[in-house]
C-alpha positions as CSV (number, residue, x, y, z in Angstrom):
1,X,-2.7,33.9,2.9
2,X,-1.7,34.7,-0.6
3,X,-2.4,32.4,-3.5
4,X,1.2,32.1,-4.3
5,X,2.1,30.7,-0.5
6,X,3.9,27.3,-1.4
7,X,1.7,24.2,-0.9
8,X,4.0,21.1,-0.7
9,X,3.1,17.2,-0.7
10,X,4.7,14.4,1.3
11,X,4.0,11.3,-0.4
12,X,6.8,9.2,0.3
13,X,4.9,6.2,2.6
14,X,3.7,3.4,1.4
15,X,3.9,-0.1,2.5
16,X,2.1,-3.1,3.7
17,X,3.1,-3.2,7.4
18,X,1.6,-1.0,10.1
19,X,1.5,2.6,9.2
20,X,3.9,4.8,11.2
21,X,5.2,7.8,9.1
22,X,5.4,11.5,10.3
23,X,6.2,14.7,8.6
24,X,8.1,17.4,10.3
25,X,9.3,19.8,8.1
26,X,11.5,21.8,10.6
27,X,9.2,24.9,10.5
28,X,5.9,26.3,11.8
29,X,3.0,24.8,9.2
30,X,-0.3,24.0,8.5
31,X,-1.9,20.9,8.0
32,X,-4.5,21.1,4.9
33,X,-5.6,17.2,3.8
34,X,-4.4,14.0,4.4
35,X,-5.3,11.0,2.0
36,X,-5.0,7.6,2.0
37,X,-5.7,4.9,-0.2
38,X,-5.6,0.9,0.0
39,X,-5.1,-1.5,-2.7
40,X,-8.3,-2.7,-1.1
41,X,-10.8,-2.3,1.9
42,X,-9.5,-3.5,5.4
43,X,-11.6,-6.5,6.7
44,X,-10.3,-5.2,9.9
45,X,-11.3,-2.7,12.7
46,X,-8.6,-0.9,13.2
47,X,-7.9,3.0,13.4
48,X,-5.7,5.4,11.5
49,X,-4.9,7.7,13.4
50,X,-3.6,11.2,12.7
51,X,-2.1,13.5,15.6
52,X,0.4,16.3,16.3
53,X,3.6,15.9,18.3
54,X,3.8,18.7,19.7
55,X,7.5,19.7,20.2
56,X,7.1,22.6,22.6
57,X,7.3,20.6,25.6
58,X,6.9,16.3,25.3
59,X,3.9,15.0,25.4
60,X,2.0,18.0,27.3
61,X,1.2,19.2,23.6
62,X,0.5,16.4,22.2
63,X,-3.0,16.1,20.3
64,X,-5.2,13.7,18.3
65,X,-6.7,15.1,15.3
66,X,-8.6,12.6,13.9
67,X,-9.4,9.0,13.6
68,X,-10.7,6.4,11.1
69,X,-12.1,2.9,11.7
70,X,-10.0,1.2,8.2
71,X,-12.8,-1.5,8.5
72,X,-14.2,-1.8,4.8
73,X,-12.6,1.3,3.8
74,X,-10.1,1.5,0.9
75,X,-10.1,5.4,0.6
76,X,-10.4,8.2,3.0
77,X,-9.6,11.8,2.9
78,X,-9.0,13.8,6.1
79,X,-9.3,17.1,5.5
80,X,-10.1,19.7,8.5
81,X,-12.5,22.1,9.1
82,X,-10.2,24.8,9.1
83,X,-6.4,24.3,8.5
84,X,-4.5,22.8,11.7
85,X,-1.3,25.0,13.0
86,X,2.0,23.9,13.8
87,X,3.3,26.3,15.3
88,X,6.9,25.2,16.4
89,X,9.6,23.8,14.0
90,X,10.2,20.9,16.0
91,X,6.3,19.7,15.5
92,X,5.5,16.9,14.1
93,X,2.3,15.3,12.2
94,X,2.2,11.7,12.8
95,X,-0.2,8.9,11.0
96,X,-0.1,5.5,12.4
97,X,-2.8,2.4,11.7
98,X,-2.0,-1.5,12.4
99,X,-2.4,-2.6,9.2
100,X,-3.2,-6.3,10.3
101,X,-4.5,-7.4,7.1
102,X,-1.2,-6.3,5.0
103,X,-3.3,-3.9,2.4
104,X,-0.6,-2.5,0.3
105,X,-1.2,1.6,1.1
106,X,-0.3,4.4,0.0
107,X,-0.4,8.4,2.1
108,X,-0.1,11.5,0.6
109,X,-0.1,14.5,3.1
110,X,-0.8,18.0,1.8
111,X,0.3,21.4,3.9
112,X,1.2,24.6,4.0
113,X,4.4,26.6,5.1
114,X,2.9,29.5,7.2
């Protein structure tokens, strides 16, 4: 990768209902970090959950990438190990999380055209 590959940030969702945004930015890309950030901790067990959509073929693709318990957390940061590929232009990144206690949130999502 060169330094000068184009690193671009969703950061359009915010709410306090349930959480259920997605990115899909209509070509193969890489996921880097996603954060998240509440007004204040969830007195609730509840998961975020982060996953790909995988476009190739329904739900055959279709993957979880990572999940948080919300419970008394007001910030998290998911950034993986080594970048996640999205290979296909109709795949999607989708974050969803119940949101039962109405916290006022706010997601940023950080990736990579590849």
């Amino acid at each position: 990768m060169s330094s000068s590959t184009l690193i671009s940030r969703f950061t359009g969702a915010a709410g306090v209902t349930a959480a259920n945004t997605f990115i899909q930015p209509g070509k193969p890309f890489e996921l880097l970090e996603v954060r998240v950030h509440l007004n204040a901790a969830s007195a609730t067990s509840e998961n975020l959950v982060i996953s790909l959509d995988g476009g190739a073929a329904a739900a055959k693709y279709d993957t979880v990438l990572a999940t948080q318990d919300m419970n008394r957390v007001a910030d998290y940061v998911y950034t993986p190990t080594r970048p996640h590929r999205f290979t296909h232009a109709s795949d999607k990144l989708i974050m969803t999380w119940t949101n039962t206690n109405t916290k006022t949130y706010g997601i940023e999502i950080v990736y990579r055209h590849i």
